[in-house]
C-alpha positions as CSV (number, residue, x, y, z in Angstrom):
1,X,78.3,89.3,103.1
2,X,81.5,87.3,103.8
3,X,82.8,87.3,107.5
4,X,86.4,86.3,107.8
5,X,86.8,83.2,109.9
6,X,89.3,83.7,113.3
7,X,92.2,81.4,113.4
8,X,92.5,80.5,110.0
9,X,96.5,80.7,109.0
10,X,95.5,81.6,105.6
11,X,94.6,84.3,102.8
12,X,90.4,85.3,103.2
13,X,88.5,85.1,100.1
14,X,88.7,88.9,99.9
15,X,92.3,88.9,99.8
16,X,92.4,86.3,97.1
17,X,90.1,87.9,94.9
18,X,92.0,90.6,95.2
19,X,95.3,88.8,94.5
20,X,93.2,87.2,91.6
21,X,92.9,90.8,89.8
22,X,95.9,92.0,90.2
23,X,97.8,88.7,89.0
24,X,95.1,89.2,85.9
25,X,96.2,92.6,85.0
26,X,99.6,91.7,85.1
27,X,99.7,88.8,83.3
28,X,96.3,88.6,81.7
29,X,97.2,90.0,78.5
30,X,95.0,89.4,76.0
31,X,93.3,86.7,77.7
32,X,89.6,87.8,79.2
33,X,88.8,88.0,82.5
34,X,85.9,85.4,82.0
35,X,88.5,82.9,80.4
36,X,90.9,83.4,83.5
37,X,92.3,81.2,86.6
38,X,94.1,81.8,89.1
39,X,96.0,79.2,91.1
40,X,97.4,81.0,94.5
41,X,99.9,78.7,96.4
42,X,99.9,79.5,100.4
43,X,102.2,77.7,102.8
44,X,101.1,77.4,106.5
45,X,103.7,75.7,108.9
46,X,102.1,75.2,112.0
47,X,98.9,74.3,110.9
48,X,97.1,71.1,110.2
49,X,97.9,71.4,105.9
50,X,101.2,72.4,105.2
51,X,99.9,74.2,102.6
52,X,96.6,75.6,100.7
53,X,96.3,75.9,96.9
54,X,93.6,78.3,95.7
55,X,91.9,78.4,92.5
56,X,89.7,81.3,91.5
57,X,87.6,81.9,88.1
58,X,85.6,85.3,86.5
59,X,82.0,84.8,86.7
60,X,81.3,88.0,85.2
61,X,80.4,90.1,88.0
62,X,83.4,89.0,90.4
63,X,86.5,86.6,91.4
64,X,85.3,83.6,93.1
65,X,87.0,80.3,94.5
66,X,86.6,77.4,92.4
67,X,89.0,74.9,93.9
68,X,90.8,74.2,97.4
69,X,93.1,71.3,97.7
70,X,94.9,71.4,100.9
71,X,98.0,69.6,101.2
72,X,99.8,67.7,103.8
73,X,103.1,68.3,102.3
74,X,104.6,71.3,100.6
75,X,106.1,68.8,97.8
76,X,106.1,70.0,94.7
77,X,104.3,73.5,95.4
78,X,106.0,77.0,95.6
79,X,104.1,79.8,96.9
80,X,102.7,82.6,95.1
81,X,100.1,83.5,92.3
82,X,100.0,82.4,88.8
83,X,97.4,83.0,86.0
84,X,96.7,79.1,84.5
């Protein structure tokens, strides 16, 4: 089972799955879950990365992460979720 790491500025993996669904069933459409991504955008002044972009896929069962880029700058990325 996951436990959530102390001190880390950022969304959990719980949280982002559940951001994951809920961006999928508003946006989602007619698009299946199993051919979804989501790209969440978090911004973390103070920390080490100015920012962490999250991508989660379907893997049939659940929302997983796929991707993490952290970035340095916030240039170019807007917080929030969006289905890609």
């Amino acid at each position: 089972m996951f436990e959530p790491t102390e001190g880390c500025p950022h969304l959990q993996p719980l949280e982002l799955m559940a951001m994951a669904e809920k961006s999928w069933l508003e946006e989602g459409g007619d698009k299946a879950r199993e051919q979804s991504k989501v790209r969440v955008v978090e911004l973390t002044p103070g920390h080490m990365f100015k920012a962490i972009e999250t991508f989660l896929s379907f893997d049939g069962k659940s929302w997983v992460v796929s991707k993490v880029d952290r970035h340095l700058t916030t240039e170019g990325l807007e917080p929030g979720t969006q289905l890609v």
